[in-house]
RODO-2510 file (C-alpha; in nm, 4 decimals, decimal comma):
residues 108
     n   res          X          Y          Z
     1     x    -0,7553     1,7702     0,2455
     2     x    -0,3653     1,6809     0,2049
     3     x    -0,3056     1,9727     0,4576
     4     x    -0,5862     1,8099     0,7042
     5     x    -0,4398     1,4550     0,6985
     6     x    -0,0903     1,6344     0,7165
     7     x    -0,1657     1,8143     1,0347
     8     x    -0,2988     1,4694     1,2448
     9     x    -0,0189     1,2587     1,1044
    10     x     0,2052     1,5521     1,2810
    11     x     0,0302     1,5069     1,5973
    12     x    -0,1061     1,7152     1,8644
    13     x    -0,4313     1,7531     1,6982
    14     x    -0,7262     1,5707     1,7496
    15     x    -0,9563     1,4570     1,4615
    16     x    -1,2662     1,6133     1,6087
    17     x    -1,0245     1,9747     1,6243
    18     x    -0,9572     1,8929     1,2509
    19     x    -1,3470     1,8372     1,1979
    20     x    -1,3794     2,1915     1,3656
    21     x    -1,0827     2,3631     1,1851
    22     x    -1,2130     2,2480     0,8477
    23     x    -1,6290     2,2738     0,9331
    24     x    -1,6839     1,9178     0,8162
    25     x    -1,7996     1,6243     1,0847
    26     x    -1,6001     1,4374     1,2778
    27     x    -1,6628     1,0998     1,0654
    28     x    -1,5767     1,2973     0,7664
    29     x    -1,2318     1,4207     0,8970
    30     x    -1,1791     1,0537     1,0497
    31     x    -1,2102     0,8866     0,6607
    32     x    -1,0064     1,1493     0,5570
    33     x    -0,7739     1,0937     0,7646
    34     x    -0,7868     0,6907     0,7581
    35     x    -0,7336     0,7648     0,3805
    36     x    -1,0619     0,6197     0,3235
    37     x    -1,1777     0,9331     0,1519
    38     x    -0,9856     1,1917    -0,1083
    39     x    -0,7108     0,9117    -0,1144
    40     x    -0,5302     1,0494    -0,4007
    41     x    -0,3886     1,3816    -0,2047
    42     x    -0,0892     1,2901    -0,1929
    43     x     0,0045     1,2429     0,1749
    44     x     0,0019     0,9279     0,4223
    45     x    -0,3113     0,6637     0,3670
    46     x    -0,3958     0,3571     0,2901
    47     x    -0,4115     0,2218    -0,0705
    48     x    -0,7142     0,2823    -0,2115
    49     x    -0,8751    -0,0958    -0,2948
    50     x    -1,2157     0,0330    -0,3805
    51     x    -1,1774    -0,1085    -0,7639
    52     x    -1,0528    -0,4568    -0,6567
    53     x    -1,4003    -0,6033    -0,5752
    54     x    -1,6308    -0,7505    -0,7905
    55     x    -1,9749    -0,8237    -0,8343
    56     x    -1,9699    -1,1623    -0,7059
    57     x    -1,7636    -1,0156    -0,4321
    58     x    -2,0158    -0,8063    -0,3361
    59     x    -2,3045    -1,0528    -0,3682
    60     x    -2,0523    -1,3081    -0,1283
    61     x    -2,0172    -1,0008     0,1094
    62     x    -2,4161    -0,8837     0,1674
    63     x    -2,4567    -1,3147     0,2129
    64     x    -2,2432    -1,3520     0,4947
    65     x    -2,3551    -1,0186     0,6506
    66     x    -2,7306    -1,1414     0,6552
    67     x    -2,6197    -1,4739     0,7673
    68     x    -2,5141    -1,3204     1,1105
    69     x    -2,1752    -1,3717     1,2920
    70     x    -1,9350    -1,1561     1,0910
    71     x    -1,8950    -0,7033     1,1055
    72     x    -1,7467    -0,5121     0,8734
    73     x    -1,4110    -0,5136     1,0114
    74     x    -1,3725    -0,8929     0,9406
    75     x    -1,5131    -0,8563     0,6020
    76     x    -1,2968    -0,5751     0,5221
    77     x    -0,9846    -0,8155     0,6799
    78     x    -1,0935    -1,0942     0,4260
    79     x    -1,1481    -0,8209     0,0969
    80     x    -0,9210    -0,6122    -0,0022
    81     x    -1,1602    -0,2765     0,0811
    82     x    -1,2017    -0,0782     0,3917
    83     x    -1,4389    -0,1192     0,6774
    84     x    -1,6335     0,1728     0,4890
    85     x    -1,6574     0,0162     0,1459
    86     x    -1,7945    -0,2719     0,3409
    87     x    -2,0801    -0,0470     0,4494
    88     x    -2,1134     0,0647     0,1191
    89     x    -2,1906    -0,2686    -0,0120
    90     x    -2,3923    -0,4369     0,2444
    91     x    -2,6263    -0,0875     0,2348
    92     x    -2,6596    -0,1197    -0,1416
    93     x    -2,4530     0,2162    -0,2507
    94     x    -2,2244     0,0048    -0,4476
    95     x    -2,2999    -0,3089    -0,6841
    96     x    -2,6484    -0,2279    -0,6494
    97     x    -2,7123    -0,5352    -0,9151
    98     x    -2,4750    -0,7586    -0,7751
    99     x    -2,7517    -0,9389    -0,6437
   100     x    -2,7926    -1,0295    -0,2229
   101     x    -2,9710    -0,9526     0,0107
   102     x    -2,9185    -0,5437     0,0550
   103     x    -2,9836    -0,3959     0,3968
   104     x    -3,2174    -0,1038     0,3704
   105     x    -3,1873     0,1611     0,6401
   106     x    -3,5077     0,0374     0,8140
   107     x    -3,2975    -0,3012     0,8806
   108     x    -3,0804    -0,1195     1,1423
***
């Protein structure tokens, strides 16, 4: 994946030609590349924050995404995770027993 990220942080390549290159999906190659996935490579990304929540973050989180008026993005702005960790919370696939209100995929 290092040579993936290496090759869009040179340029001239579009994720969805990286996606093709490498036979994953686009969304794949795009957390890749975002350094939301396989963070440890070695190459340009973001930190990875995924350890720094809690459970009563979590709980806090999947509240004030039921109560309406706030995405991932500004969760993800006020916790130190990425918009995808946010997702990964709210649908349940982390802190499962954190407690909150956990939306199911027949919510969306």
């Amino acid at each position: 994946m290092e040579a993936l990220r290496r090759a869009y942080h040179a340029g001239g390549v579009t994720q969805k030609q990286l996606a093709e290159r490498y036979g994953i999906s686009q969304s794949y190659a795009s957390a890749i590349v975002r350094g939301e996935l396989r963070a440890g490579v070695g190459c340009p990304t973001r930190e990875n924050n995924r350890n720094k929540l809690t459970a009563q973050d979590a709980r806090e989180i999947r509240e004030r995404y039921a109560a309406g008026g706030v995405s991932y993005a500004d969760l993800a702005e006020q916790y130190p995770v990425t918009i995808m960790e946010i997702g990964h919370v709210v649908n349940g696939q982390v802190f499962a027993d954190a407690g909150g209100p956990i939306r199911r995929a027949s919510d969306r």
